[in-house]
C-alpha positions as CSV (number, residue, x, y, z in Angstrom):
1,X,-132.7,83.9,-63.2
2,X,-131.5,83.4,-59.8
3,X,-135.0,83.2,-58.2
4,X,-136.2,80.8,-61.2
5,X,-133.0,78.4,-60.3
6,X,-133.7,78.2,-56.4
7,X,-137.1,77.2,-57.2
8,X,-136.0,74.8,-59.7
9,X,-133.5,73.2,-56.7
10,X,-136.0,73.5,-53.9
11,X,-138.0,71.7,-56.6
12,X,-135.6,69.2,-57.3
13,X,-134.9,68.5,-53.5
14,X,-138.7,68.3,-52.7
15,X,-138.9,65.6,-55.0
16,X,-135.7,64.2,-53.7
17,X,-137.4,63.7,-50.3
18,X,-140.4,62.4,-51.6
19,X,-139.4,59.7,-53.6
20,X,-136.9,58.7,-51.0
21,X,-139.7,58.4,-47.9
22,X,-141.9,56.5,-50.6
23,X,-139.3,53.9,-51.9
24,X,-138.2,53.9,-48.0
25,X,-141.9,52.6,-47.4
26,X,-142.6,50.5,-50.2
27,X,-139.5,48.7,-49.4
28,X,-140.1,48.5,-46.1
29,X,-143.4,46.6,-46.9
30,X,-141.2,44.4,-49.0
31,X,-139.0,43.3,-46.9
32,X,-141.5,42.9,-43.7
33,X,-143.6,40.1,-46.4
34,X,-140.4,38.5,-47.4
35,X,-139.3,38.1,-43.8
36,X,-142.8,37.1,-42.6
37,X,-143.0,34.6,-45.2
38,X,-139.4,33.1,-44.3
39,X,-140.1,33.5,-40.5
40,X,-143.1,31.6,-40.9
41,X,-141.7,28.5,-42.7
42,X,-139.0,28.7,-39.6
43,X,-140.8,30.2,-36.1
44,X,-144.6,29.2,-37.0
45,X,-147.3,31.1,-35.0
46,X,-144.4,33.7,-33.4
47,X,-143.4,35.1,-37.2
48,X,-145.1,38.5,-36.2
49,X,-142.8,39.4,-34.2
50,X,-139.7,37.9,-34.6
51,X,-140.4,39.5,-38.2
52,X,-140.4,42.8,-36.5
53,X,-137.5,41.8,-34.6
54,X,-135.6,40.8,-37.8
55,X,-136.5,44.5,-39.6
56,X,-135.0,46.0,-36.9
57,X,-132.0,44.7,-37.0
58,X,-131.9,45.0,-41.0
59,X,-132.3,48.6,-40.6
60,X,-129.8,48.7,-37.5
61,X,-127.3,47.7,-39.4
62,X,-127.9,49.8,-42.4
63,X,-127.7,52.7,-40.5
64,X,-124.4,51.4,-38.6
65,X,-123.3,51.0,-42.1
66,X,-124.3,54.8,-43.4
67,X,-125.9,53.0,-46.4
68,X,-128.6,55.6,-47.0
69,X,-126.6,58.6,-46.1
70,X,-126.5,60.0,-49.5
71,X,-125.9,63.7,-48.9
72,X,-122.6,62.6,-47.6
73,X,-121.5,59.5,-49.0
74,X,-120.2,58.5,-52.4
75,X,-122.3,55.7,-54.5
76,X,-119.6,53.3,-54.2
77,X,-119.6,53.5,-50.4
78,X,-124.2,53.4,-50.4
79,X,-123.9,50.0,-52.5
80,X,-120.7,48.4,-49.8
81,X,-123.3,49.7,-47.3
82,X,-125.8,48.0,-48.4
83,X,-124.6,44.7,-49.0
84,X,-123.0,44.2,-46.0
85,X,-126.0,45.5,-44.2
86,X,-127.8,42.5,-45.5
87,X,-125.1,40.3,-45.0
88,X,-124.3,41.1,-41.5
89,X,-128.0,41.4,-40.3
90,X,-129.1,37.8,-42.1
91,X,-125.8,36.0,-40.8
92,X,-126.2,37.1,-37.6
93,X,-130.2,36.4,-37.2
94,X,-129.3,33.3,-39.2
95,X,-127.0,32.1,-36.6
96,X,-129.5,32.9,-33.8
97,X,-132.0,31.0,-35.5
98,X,-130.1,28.1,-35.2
99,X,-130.4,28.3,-31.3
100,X,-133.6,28.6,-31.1
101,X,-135.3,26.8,-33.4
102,X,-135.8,22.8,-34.6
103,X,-135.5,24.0,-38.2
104,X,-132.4,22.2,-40.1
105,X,-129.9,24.1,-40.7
106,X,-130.0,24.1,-44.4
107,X,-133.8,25.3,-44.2
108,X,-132.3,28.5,-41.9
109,X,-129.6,28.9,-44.4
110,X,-131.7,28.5,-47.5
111,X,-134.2,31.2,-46.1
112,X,-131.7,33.7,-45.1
113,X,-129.6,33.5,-48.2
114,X,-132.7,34.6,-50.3
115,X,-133.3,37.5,-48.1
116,X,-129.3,38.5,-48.0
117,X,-130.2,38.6,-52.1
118,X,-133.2,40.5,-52.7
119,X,-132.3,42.7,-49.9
120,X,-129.0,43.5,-51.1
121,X,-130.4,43.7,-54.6
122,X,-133.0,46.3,-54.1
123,X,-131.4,47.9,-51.5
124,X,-128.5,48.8,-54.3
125,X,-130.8,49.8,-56.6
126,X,-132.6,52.0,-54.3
127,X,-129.1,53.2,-53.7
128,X,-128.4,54.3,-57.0
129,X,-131.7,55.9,-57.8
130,X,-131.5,57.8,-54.7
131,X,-128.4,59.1,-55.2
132,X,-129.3,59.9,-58.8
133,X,-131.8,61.8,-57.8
134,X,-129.7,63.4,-55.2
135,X,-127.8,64.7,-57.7
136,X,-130.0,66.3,-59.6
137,X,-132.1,68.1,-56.9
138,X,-128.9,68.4,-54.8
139,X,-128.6,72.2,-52.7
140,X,-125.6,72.9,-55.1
141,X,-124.3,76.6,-54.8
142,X,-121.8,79.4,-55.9
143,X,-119.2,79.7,-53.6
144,X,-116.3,81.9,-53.2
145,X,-113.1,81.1,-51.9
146,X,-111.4,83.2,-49.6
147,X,-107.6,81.4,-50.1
148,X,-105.0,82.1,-47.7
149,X,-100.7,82.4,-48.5
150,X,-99.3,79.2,-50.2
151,X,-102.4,77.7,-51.2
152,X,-102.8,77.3,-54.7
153,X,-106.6,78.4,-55.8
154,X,-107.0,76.6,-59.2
155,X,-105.5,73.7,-58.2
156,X,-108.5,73.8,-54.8
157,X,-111.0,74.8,-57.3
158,X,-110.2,72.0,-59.5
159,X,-110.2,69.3,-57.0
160,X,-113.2,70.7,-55.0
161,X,-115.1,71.0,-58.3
162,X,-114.4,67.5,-58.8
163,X,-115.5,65.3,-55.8
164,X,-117.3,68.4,-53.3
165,X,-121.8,67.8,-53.7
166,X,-122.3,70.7,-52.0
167,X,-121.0,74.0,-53.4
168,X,-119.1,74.4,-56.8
169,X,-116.4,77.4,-56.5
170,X,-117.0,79.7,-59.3
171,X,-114.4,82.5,-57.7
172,X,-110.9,82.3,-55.6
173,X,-110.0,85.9,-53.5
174,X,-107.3,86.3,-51.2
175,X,-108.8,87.0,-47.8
176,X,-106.2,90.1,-47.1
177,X,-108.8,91.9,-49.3
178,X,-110.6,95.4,-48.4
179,X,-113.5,94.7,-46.5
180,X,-115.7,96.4,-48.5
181,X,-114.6,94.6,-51.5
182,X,-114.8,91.1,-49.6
183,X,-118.2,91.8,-48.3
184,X,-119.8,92.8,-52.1
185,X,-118.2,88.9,-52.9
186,X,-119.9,87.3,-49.9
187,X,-123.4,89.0,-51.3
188,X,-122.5,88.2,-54.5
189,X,-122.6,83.9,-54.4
190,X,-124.6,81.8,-52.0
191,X,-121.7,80.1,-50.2
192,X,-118.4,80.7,-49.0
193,X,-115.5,78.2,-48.5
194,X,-112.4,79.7,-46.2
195,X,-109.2,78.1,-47.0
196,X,-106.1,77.9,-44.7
197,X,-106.1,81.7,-43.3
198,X,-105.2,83.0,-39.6
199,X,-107.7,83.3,-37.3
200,X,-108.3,86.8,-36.5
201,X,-109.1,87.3,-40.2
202,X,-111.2,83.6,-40.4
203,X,-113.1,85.3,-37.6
204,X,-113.9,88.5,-39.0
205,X,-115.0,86.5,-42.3
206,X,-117.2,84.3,-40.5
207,X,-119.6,87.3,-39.0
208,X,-119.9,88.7,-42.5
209,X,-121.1,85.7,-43.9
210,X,-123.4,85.2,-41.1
211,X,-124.7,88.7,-41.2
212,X,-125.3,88.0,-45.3
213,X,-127.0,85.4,-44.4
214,X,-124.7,82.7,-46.7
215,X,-123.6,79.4,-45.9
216,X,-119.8,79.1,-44.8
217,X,-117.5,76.4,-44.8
218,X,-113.9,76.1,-43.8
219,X,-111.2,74.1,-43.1
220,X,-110.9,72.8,-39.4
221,X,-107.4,73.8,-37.8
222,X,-106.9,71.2,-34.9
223,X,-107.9,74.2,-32.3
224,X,-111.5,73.8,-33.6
225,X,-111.4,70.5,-32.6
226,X,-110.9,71.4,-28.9
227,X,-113.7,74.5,-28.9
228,X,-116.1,71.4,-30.9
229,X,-116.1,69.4,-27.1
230,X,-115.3,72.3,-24.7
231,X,-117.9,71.9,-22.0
232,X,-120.0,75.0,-21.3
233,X,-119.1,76.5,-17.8
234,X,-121.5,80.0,-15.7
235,X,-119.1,81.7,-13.3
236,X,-122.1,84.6,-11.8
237,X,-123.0,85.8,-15.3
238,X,-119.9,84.8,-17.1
239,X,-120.0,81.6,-19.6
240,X,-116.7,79.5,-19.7
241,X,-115.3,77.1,-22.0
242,X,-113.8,74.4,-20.1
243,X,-111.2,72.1,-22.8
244,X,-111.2,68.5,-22.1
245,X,-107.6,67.2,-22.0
246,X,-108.3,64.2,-24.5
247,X,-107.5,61.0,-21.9
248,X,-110.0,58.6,-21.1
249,X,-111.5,57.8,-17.9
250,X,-110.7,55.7,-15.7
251,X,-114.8,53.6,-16.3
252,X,-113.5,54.1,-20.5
253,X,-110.9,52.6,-20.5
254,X,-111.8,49.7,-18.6
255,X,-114.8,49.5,-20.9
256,X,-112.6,49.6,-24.0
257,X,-109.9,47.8,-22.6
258,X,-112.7,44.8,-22.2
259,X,-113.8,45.3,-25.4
260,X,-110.9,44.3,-27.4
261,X,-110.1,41.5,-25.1
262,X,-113.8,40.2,-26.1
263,X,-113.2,40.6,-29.8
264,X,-109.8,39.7,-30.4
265,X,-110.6,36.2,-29.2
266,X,-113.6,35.7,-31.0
267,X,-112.1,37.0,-34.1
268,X,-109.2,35.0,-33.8
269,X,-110.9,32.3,-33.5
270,X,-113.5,33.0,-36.8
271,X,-110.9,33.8,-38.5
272,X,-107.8,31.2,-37.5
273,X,-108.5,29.3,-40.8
274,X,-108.1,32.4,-43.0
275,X,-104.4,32.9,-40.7
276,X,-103.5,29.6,-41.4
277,X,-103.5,29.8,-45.3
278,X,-102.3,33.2,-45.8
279,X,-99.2,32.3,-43.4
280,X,-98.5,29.1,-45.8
281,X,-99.4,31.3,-49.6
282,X,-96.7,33.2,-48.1
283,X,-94.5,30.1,-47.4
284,X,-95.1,28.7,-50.5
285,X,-94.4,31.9,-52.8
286,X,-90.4,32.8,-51.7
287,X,-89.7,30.7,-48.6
288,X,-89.3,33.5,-46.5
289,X,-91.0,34.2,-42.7
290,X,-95.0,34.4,-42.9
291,X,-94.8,37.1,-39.9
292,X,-93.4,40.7,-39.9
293,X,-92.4,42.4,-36.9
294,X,-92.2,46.2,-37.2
295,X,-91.6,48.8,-34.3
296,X,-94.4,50.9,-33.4
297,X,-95.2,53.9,-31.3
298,X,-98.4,53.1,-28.8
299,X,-99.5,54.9,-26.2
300,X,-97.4,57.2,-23.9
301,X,-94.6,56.6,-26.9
302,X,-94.2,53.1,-25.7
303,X,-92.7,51.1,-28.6
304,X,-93.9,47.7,-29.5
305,X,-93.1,44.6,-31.7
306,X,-96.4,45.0,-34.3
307,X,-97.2,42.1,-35.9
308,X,-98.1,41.8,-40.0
309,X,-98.2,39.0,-42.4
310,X,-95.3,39.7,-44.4
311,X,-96.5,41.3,-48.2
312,X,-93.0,42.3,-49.3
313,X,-89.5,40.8,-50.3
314,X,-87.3,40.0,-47.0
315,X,-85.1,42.4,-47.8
316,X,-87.7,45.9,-48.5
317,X,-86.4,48.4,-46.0
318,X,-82.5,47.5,-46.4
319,X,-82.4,51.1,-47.5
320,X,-84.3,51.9,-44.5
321,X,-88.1,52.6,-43.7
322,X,-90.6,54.1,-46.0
323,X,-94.7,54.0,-46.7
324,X,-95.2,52.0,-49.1
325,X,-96.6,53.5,-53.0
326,X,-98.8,52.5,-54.8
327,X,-97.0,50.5,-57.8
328,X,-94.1,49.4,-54.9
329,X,-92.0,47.0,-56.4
330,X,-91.3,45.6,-53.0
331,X,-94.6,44.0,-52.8
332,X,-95.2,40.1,-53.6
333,X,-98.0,38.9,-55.6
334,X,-99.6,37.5,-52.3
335,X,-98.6,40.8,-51.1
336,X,-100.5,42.5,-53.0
337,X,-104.0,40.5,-52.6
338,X,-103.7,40.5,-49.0
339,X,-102.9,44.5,-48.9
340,X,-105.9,45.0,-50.8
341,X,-108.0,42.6,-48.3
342,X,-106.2,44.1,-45.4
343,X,-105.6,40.5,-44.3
344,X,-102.1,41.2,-43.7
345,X,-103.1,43.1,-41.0
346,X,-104.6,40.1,-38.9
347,X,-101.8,39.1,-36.8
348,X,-102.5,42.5,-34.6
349,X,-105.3,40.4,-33.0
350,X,-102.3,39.0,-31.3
351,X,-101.3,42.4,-30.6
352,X,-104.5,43.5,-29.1
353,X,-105.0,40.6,-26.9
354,X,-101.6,41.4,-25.3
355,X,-102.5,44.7,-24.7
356,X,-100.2,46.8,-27.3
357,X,-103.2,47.6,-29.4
358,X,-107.0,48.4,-29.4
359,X,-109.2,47.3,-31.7
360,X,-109.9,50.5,-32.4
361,X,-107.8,54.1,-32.5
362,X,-105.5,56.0,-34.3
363,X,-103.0,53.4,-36.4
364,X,-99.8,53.3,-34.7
365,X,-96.7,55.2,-36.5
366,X,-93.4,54.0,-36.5
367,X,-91.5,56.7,-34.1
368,X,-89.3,58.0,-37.2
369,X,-92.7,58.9,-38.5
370,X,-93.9,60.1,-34.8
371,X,-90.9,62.4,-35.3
372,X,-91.1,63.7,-38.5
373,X,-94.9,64.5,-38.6
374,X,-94.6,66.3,-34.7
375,X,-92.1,68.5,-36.4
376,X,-94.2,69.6,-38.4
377,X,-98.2,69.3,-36.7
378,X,-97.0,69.8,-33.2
379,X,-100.2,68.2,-31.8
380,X,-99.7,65.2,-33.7
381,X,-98.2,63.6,-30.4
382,X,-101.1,63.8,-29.2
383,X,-102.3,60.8,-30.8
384,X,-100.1,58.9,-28.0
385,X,-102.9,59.7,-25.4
386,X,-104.9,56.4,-26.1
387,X,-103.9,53.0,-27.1
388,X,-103.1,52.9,-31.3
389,X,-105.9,51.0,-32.9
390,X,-105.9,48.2,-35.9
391,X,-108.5,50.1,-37.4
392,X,-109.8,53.7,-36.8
393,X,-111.3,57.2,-37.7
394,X,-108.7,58.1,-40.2
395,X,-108.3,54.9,-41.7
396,X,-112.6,54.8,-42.5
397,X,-112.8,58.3,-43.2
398,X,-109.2,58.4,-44.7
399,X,-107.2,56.3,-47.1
400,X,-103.7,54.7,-46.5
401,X,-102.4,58.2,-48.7
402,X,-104.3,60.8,-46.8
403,X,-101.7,63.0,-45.2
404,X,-100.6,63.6,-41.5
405,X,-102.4,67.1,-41.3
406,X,-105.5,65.2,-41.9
407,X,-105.0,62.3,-40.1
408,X,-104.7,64.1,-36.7
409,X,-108.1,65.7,-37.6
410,X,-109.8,62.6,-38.1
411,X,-107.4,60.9,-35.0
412,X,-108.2,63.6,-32.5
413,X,-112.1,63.8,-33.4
414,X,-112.4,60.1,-32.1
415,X,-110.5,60.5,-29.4
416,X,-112.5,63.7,-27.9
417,X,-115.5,62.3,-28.9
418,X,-114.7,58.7,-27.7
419,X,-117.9,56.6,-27.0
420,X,-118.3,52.5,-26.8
421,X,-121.0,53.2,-29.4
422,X,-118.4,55.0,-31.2
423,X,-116.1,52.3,-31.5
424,X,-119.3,49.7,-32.2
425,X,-120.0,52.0,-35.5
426,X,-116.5,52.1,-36.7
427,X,-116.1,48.5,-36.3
428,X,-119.2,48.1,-38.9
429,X,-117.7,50.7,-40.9
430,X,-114.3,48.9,-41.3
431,X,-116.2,45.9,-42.8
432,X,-117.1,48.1,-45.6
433,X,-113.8,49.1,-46.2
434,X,-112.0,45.9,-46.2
435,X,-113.0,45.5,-50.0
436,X,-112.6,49.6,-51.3
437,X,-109.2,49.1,-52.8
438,X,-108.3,53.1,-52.6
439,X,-108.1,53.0,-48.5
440,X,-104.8,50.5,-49.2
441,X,-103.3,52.2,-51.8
442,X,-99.8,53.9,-50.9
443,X,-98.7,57.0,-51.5
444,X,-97.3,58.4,-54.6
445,X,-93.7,56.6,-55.7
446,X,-91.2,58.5,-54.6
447,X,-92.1,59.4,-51.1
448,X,-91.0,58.5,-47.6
449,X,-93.7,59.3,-45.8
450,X,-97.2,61.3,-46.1
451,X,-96.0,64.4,-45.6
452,X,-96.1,67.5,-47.9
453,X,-97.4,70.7,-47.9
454,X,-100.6,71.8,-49.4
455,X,-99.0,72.9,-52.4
456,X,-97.4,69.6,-53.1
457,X,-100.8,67.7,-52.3
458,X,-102.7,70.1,-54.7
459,X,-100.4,69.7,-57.7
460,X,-100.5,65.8,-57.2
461,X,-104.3,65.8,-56.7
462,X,-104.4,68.0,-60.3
463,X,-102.0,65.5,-61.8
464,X,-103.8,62.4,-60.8
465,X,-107.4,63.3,-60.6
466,X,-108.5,59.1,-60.6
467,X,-106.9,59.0,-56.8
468,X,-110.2,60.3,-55.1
């Protein structure tokens, strides 16, 4: 039975590849004869290549977008992907057009808005019958879990049963189990998935799965984030780790720091309109301020004024400071749209510009939260090394709810793996998210802040199983 159901999933993932590599191509052709056509009624002679030119950048930003990552995105996120992909690509070829050509400008906008439709179009569809097909011939195995103390097993198995496409746990063991009986479990499903257990024994775990020859998976402590970008050192015939201490050099940060000049004044100035009538909705609904200033923690735990379009009642924190949940009765009807649209988070262009903020890094805490959470994750300070960003890693990867163990994950990746292509990608990434209501959802009514322990996050993620 087991042999017949790996060849039914190699089966299944053969076909998988297949069908995605053809529709790849026969899309492809598509859109090159769509373009060609449309480049033609605008470039004349030149189409050729500034056809190829165009599919280049379709693709580019596609792939900036993870629209045809399907082993690791959800559907929802494939079709944002590729929309936007369309959209970006044709308004920004569109608007070079209209440099370089004598073409009026309603003929360039008339020939890119029907490419920005049937690309978006059949790009979703080819979305959703890959990831259909994904599903079906998906590598999907029998894992154990090897839980550690405090964890609750049903509750993980639940959950991971739920939203995980890669292994489906059929069995939860305490890892302080003989040997002998944990290595007869290893042999006994085709994946293993270690939970929150110390390290000596996550070790020892690891090399049996290895010598079994199963997949493992685990969850990352913030150490493994170090050993991930430890540069490999010979001393004679010894090898080294040598641990990067996180900052950014000296060329970076003037790189980065020229960066968010660059884009803060361009998007302020796109997007001063947009400013304009969500300062006077806000004016208009209760007469109070349009603009919210809120102390934040930065970099080297310098605290700044941040700036936010104001989406609750004057008086919200008179009981002091708190996230904000998701049904907050605090929040205004304007509020509330501009939450979802992350519009009330414009202002920190101002913020940037002066140098407080980046346009991209970990979001800035206030330093009661700085506190709190350090207490807890002592590495969580560590966060204060670069610049806090008005959108990042966590906030992409994340949601508004995801909690502070998580966060520094996500936080610390980007910031020891810190690139300006890096930042580029996550930029196009945060234009997919502006529209995913989940990454501005608060956290659940009742709390302060994120934090809870993994029991508490388990027993709310069994309790409310439409969050993910």
């Amino acid at each position: 039975m087991k042999a017949a159901g790996m060849k039914e999933m190699r089966n299944g993932q053969n076909i998988f590849r297949a069908v995605k590599l053809l529709t790849g191509g026969m899309l492809l052709v598509l859109y090159f004869t769509a373009a060609a056509w449309a480049m033609r009624q605008l470039w004349g002679s030149r189409y050729l290549p500034v056809t190829v030119l165009y599919i280049v950048l379709l693709e580019g930003a596609w792939l900036m977008l993870e629209a045809g990552n399907t082993e690791q995105r959800r559907l929802l996120d494939l079709v944002y992907g590729q929309f936007f992909g369309a959209v970006c690509a044709n308004l920004f070829f569109g608007a070079l057009m209209c440099t370089v050509t004598a073409c009026s400008l309603w003929e360039i906008i008339r020939e890119f808005l029907l490419l920005a439709v049937l690309e978006a179009a059949t790009g979703i569809l080819r979305a959703v019958l890959l990831f259909g097909l994904y599903l079906r011939g998906r590598p999907f195995k029998e894992a154990l879990f090897l839980y550690g103390d405090g964890e609750d097993p049903e509750g993980t198995r639940e959950y991971n049963n739920r939203i995980n496409r890669y292994f489906s746990i059929v069995k939860a063991v305490h890892y302080s189990e003989r040997e002998e009986a944990l290595a007869g479990y290893i042999d006994r499903y085709g994946a293993v998935y270690l939970g929150d257990i110390p390290y000596e024994d996550r070790n020892r775990i690891m090399r049996m799965c290895i010598r079994h020859d199963k997949d493992c998976y685990s969850i990352p402590k913030v150490s493994d984030i170090y050993i991930q970008n430890a540069g490999i050192l010979r001393l004679y015939d010894k090898v080294l780790f040598k641990y990067r201490q996180g900052d950014l050099t000296a060329e970076q940060k003037f790189v980065k720091r020229a960066e968010d000049i660059l884009l803060s004044l361009i998007l302020m100035l796109i997007l001063s309109p947009v400013m304009a009538l969500t300062a006077l909705l806000i004016r208009l609904e209760d007469g109070g301020p349009a603009l919210y200033r809120q102390k934040r923690v930065t970099r080297g735990g310098k605290e700044f004024d941040m700036l936010k379009f104001r989406s609750m009642h004057v008086d919200a924190e008179k009981d002091g400071p708190r996230l904000a949940s998701k049904n907050d009765a605090r929040v205004t009807r304007v509020g509330r749209v501009i939450r979802n649209l992350h519009f009330d988070e414009l202002p920190q262009l101002l913020n940037v510009l002066r140098g407080d903020m980046s346009m991209v890094g970990p979001r800035p805490e206030r330093r009661e939260f700085v506190e709190e959470y350090s207490r807890i994750i002592p590495e969580f300070t560590e966060r204060l090394k670069v610049r806090g960003g008005l959108t990042g890693y966590a906030q992409i990867y994340g949601k508004y709810s995801t909690g502070p163990e998580d966060k520094i994950k996500y936080d610390l990746i980007y910031i020891y793996n810190y690139s300006l292509w890096l930042d580029i990608r996550l930029l196009f990434l945060t234009v997919r998210i502006l529209f995913q209501k989940e990454n501005s959802e608060g956290v659940e009514d009742g709390m302060r802040s994120a934090a809870a322990g993994p029991r508490d996050r388990d027993e709310k993620r069994r309790n409310d199983p439409g969050r993910e």
